[in-house]
Each structure stands twice: as C-alpha cells, then as structure tokens.
C-alpha positions in Angstrom: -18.5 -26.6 30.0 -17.2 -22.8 30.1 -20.3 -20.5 29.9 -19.8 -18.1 26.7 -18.7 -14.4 27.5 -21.5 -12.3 26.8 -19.7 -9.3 25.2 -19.9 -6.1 26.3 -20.8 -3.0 24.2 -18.6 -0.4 24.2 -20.3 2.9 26.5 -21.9 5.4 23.8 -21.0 8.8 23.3 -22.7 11.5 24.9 -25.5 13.4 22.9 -24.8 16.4 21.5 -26.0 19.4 22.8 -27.5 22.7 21.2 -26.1 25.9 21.7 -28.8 26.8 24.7 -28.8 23.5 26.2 -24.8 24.5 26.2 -26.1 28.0 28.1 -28.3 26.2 30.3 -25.9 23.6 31.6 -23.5 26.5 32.4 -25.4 27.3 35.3 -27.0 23.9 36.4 -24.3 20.9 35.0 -21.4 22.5 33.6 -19.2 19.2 33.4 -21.8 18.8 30.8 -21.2 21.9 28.4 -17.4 22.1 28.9 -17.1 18.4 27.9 -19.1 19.0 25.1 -16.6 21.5 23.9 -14.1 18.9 23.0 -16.8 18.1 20.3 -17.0 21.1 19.0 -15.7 24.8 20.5 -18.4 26.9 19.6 -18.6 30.0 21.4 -21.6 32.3 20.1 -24.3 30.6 21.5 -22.3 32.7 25.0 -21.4 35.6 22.8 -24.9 36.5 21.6 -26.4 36.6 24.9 -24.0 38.7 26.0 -24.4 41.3 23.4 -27.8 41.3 23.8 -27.3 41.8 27.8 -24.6 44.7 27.1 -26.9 46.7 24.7 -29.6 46.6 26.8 -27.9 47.7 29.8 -26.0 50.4 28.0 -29.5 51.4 26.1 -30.9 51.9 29.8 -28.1 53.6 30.8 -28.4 56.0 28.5 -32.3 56.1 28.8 -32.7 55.8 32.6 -29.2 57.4 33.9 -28.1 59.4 31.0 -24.2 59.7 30.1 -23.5 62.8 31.1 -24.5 62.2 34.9 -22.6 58.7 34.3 -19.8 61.5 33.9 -20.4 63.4 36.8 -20.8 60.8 38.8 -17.3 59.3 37.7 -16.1 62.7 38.2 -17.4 63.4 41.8 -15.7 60.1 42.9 -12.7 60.7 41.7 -9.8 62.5 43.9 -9.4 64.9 41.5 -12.8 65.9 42.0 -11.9 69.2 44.2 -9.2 70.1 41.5 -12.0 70.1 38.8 -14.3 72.4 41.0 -11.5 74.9 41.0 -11.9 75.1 37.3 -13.8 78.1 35.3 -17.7 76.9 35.0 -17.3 77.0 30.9 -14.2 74.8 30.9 -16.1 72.1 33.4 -19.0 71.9 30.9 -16.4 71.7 28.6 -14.8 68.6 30.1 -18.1 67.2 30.8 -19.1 67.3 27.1 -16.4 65.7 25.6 -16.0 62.9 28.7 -20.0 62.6 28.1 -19.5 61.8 24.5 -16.1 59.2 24.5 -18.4 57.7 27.5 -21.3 57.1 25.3 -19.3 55.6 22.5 -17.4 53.3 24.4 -20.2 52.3 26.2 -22.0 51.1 22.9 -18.4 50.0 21.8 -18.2 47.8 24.6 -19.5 44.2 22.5 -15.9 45.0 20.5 -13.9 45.7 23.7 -15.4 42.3 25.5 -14.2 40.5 22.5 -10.6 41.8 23.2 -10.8 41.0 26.9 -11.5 37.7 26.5 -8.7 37.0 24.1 -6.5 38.3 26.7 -8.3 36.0 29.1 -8.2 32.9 27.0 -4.3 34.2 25.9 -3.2 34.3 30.0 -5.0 30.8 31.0 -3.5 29.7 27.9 -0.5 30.5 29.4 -0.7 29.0 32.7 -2.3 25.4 31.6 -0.4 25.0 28.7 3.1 26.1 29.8 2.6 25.5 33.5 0.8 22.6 33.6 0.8 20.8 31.1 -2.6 20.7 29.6 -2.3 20.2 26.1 -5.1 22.6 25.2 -6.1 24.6 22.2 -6.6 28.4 21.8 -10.1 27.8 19.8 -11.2 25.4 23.3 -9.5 27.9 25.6 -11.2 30.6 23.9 -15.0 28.6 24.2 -13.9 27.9 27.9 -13.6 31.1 28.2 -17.1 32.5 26.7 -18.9 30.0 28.4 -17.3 30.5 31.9 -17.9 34.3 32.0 -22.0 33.7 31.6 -22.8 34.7 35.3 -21.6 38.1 34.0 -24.7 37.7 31.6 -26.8 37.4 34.9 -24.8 39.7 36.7 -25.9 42.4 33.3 -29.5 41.7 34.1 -29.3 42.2 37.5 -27.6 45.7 36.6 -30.5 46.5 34.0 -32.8 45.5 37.1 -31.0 47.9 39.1 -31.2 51.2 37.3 -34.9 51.7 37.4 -35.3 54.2 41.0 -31.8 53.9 41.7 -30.1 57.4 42.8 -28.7 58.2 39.7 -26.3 60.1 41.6 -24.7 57.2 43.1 -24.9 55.0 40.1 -21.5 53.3 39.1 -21.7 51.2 35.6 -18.4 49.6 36.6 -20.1 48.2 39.9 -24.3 48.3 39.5 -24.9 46.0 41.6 -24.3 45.2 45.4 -22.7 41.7 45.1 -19.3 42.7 46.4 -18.4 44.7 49.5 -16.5 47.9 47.2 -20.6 48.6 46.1 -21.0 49.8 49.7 -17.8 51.4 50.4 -16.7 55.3 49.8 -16.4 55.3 45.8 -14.5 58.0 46.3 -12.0 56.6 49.0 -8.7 54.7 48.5 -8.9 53.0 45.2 -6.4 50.0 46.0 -8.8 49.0 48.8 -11.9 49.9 46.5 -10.6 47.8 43.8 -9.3 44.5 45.8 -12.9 45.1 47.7 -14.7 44.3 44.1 -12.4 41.1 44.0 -14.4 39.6 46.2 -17.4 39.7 44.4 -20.3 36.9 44.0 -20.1 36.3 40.2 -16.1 36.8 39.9 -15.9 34.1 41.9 -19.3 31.9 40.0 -16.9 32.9 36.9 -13.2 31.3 38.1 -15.2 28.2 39.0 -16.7 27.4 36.7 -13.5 28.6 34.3 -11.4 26.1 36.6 -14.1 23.5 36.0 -14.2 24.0 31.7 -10.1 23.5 32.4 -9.9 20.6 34.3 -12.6 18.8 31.7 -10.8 19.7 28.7 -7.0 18.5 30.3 -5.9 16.1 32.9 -5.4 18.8 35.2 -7.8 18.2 38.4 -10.1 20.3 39.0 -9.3 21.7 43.0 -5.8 22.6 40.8 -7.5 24.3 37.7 -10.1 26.5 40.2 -6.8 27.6 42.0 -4.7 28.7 39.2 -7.8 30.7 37.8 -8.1 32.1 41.0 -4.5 32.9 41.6 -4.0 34.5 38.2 -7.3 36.7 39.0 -5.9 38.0 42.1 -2.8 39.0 40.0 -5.0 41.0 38.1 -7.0 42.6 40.5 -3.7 43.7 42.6 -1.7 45.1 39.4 -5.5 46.9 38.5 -6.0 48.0 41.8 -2.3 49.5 42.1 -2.6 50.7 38.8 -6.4 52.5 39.7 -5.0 54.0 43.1 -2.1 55.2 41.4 -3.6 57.5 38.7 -6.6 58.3 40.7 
C-alpha cells in the first residue's frame, strides 16, 4: 500500500519591514533590507536621517567652528596659501568674506547637492551592473541601493558632530572631521594626489562599497565577492581622477 505524499507548503514570504527596521538591518543584517527592496524601493527612511545628520553637523559647524575660520583654515592648507599672504590686508578680508559666505550656503545647501551625488552614484553602478554584467536592475532599486548603502556616512556625520566640540578649530577640516583614514593625520597642506588617495582608504568608504556590493548582488544574480569588487574598482576610479584632479588645481 503506497503511503500518501504529505504535501508540502510552499516557503512563505518574508515579512515586510518598516522603514527603520530597513535602517537598522543596514548595519546588523543587510541581506535583509536590500532584499526587501525588491518589494518596494523606498529610499527616505535613508534620506531623512541623513538630512537630519547633515544639518546638525553644519549647524555645529557654524556654531562651534564658525565659517569664516572653516575659510581660513581651507585657505592655510592650500598651496596657494603664501600667494594669498602676499596680497593687500583689505583685499584678504575681502576674499575671506565672500569665500565665508558661498561656504555657509553651500554648506546648508549640502541635503540638495547629496541628492545629486547619489544620482551620479546610482547613474555609474547602473552602468557597470547593467551594461557590464548583466544585472537586469532598475534605476528606482539602484537608486534605494544606493541610499541605503551610504548609511555609515550617517554614522560617520555623528562621529563628526562628536568631533567638533574642543577640537582645534584651527585644524578642523569639514571634508575629513574625523580620523578614520590615514589623510586625517597627514600634512593637509602637502601633496594633494597623495592626500586624496590617503582618504580612499578610509573605514566607512570601505563599510559603504560593501555593503553597496552586497544590495547589488541581492537585487541580480551577480555574486556578491563580484559585486563588492566592481564597487570597489569604480571607487578607486574616482578617487584617482579626484585626486589628480585636486593636486592639479591646488
């Protein structure tokens, strides 16, 4: 007498998850939050946090810094520093003013820039998975890849905030705050090339293109060792045509 087949029900679908259990499996189970995206690719859970991390670190640069030594500071540890010491005191105050004020603007400005960066960023993976490899993947999942891969940086903001209160405002640098890479404890005002490759090699770049690799590799059939690499590749790209670029106009 055959024994009846006891059937089998098929697996069930993973739970939805909320926007800050998306945030919070970033950082601890991000297989999780970038297979979730294939459900839906929102992306302001990410983008909210980040705004509010931006403000506040621009608020306390303003309050704990102040702009216009941001300015002098970029100044001093630039190569054209000695050539703006040669210059009449009224016209350096001069310079200083109206650096001061385009600094403070795009510093508060910054949400809108981030928003442009990161359609570049989504645009160039794009690129590379879809044209390279193969992947099959949307802009509007790209683009949530994106947002959601970049939320060290969020850390990374806080960390900054952390930083400013009896740091040397002198020495401050709102383009490197924190020492998580080796270029925060070189010369800022030697070679740029090797200062800017030096900041490649920082702790949450690297936090970023892994876990951007991993939202790839979950969201195509490309495997995941390959999707890390191809992040990392095309962010050593950018780093060497920045870096050239940096040490080339000084």
């Amino acid at each position: 007498m055959d024994t009846p087949s006891i059937p089998i029900p098929p697996p069930q679908p993973a739970a939805a998850l909320s926007e800050p259990a998306r945030i919070i499996n970033t950082f601890i189970a991000p297989s999780k939050t970038f297979n979730d995206l294939k459900r839906s690719a929102a992306w302001w859970g990410p983008f909210v946090l980040g705004l509010i991390v931006t403000l506040v670190f621009v608020f306390l640069m303003d309050r704990q810094i102040g702009f216009e030594q941001i300015t002098r500071n970029a100044i001093a540890q630039s190569p054209r520093a000695d050539q703006f010491e040669k210059l009449p005191a009224d016209q350096r105050e001069k310079q200083i003013a109206i650096s001061t004020t385009i600094t403070k603007y795009i510093s508060y400005a910054s949400p809108v820039v981030s928003l442009i960066i990161y359609v570049i960023i989504a645009g160039v993976l794009l690129g590379v998975f879809n044209l390279a490899m193969g992947a099959g993947i949307s802009f509007t999942t790209a683009w949530a890849i994106v947002w959601y891969g970049m939320l060290p940086m969020a850390v990374h903001g806080i960390l900054g905030c952390v930083s400013m209160f009896g740091v040397d405002k002198e020495a401050f640098n709102p383009r490197n705050p924190v020492g998580t890479n080796p270029a925060f404890y070189m010369d800022q005002a030697g070679n740029k090339f090797l200062l800017g490759m030096a900041s490649a090699l920082d702790v949450f770049s690297i936090w970023c293109i892994i876990l951007l690799g991993i939202g790839f590799a979950c969201n195509s059939k490309v495997k995941r060792s390959t999707a890390i690499t191809a992040v990392a590749v095309a962010y050593l790209v950018y780093k060497l045509a920045g870096s050239a670029i940096g040490s080339f106009f000084g």
